[in-house]
C-alpha positions as a Markdown table, in Angstrom:
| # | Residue | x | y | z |
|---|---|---|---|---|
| 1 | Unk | 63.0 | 9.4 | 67.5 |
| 2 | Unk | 65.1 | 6.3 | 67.6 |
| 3 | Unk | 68.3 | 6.7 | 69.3 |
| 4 | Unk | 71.2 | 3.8 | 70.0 |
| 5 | Unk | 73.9 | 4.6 | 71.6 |
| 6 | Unk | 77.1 | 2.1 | 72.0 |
| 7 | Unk | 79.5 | 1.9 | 74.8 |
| 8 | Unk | 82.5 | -0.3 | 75.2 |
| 9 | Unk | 85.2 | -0.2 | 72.3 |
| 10 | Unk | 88.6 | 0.2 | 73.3 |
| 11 | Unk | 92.1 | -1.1 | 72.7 |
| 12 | Unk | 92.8 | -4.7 | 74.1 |
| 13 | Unk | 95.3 | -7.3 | 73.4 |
| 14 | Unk | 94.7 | -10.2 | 71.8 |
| 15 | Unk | 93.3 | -12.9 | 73.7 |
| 16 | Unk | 91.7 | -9.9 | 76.2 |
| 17 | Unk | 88.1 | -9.5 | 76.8 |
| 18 | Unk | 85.4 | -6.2 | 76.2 |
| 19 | Unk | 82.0 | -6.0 | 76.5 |
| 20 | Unk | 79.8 | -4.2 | 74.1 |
| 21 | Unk | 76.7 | -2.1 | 75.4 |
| 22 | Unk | 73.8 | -0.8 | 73.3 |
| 23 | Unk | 71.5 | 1.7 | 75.2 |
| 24 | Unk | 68.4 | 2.2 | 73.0 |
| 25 | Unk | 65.2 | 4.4 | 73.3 |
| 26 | Unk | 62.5 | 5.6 | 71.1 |
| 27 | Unk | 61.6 | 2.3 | 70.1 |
| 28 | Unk | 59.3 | -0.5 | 71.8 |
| 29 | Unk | 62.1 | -2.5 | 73.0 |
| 30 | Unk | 60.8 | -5.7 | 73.3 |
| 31 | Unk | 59.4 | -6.0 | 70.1 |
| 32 | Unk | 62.3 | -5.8 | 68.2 |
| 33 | Unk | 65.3 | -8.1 | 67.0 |
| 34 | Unk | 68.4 | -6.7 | 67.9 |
| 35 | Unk | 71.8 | -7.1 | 66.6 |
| 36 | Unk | 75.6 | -6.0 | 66.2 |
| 37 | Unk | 77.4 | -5.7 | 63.0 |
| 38 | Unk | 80.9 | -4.8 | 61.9 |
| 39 | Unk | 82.8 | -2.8 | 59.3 |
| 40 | Unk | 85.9 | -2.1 | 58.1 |
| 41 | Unk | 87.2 | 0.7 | 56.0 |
| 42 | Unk | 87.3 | -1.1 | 52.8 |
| 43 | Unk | 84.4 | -3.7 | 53.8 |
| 44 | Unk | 80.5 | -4.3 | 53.9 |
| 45 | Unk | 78.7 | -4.3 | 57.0 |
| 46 | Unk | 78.7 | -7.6 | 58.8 |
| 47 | Unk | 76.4 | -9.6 | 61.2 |
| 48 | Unk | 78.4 | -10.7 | 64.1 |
| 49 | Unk | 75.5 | -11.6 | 66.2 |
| 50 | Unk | 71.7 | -11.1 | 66.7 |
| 51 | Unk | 69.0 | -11.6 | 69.4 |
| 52 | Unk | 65.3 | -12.0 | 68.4 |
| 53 | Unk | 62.8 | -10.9 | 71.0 |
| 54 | Unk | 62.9 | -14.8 | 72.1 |
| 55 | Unk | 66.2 | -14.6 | 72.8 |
| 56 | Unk | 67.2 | -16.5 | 70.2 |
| 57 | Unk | 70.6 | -15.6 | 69.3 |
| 58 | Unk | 72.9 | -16.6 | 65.9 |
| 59 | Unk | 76.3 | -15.8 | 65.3 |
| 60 | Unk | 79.1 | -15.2 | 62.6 |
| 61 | Unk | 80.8 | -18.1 | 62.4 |
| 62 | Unk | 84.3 | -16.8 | 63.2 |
| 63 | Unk | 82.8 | -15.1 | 66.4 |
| 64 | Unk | 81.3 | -18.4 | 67.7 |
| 65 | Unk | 82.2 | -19.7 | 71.3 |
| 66 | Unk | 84.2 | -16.6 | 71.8 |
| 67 | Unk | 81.0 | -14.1 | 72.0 |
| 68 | Unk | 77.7 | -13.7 | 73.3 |
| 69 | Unk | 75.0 | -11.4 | 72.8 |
| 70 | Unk | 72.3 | -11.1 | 75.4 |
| 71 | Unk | 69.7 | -8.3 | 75.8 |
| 72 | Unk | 67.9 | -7.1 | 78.9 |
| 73 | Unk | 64.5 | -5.9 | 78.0 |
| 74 | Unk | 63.7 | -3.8 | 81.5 |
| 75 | Unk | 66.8 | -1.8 | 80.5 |
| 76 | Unk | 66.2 | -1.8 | 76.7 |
| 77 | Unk | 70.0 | -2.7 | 76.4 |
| 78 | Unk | 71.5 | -5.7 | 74.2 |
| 79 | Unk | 75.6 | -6.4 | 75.2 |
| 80 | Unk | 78.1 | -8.3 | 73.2 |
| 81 | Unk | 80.4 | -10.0 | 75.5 |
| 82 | Unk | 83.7 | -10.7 | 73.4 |
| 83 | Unk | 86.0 | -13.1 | 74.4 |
| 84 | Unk | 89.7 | -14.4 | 73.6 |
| 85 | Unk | 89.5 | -11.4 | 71.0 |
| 86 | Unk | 91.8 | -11.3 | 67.7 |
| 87 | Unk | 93.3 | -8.9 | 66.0 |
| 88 | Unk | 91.2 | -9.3 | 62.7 |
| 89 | Unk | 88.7 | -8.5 | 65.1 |
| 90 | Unk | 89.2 | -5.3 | 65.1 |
| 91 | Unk | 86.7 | -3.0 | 63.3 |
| 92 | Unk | 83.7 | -0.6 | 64.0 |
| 93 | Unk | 80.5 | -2.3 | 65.6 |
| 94 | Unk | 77.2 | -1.4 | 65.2 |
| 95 | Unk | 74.0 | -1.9 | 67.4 |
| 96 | Unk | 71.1 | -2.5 | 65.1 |
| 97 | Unk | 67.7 | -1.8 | 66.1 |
| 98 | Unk | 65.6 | -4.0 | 64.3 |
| 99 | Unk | 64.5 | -1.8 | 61.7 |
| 100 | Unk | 65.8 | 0.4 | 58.5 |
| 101 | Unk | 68.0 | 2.8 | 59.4 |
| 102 | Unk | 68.3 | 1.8 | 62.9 |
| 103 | Unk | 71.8 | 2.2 | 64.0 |
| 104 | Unk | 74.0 | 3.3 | 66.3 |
| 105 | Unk | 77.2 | 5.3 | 65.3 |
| 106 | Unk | 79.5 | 2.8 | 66.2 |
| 107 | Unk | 81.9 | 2.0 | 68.2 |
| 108 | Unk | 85.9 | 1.0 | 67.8 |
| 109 | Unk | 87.3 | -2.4 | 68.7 |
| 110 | Unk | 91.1 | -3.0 | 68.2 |
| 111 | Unk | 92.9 | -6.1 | 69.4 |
| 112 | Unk | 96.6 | -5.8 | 68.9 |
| 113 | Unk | 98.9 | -9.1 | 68.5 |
């Protein structure tokens, strides 16, 4: 069973930092290209940015130079460092495993002004 588990959200201030955890299990780790999404109450869900099991990453383009994803395969962890945050950053963000259906239950980012 494929379980991902986030860690992380919280409140912050704008132009404060958080780092975003992804625990995941049940799933050859390695092999898989990892992500983290966002959505809003009235919105889709959005990349914000992936991993591949190269570790090539790509990112939104209002999240680049400000975040970075990285992923630790021993651990079977990906993180999303987020920098010099905003409030329109705020949102729910979602691990993605890789695969239909793989996702975590989210966790909430808010940035106040």
């Amino acid at each position: 069973q494929v379980q991902l588990v986030e860690s992380g959200g919280g409140l912050v201030q704008a132009g404060g930092s958080l780092t975003l955890s992804c625990v995941a299990s049940g799933i050859v780790f390695s092999t898989r290209n990892m992500g983290w999404y966002r959505q809003g109450l009235r919105n889709s869900r959005t990349m914000v940015a992936t991993i591949d099991r190269g570790y090539a990453t790509e990112y939104a383009d209002s999240v680049k130079g400000r975040f970075t994803i990285s992923r630790d395969n021993a651990k079977s962890t990906i993180s999303l460092q987020m920098n010099n945050l905003k409030p329109e950053d705020t949102d729910v963000y979602y691990c993605y495993g890789g695969a239909l259906n793989d996702w975590g239950p989210g966790t909430q980012v808010t940035v106040s002004a």
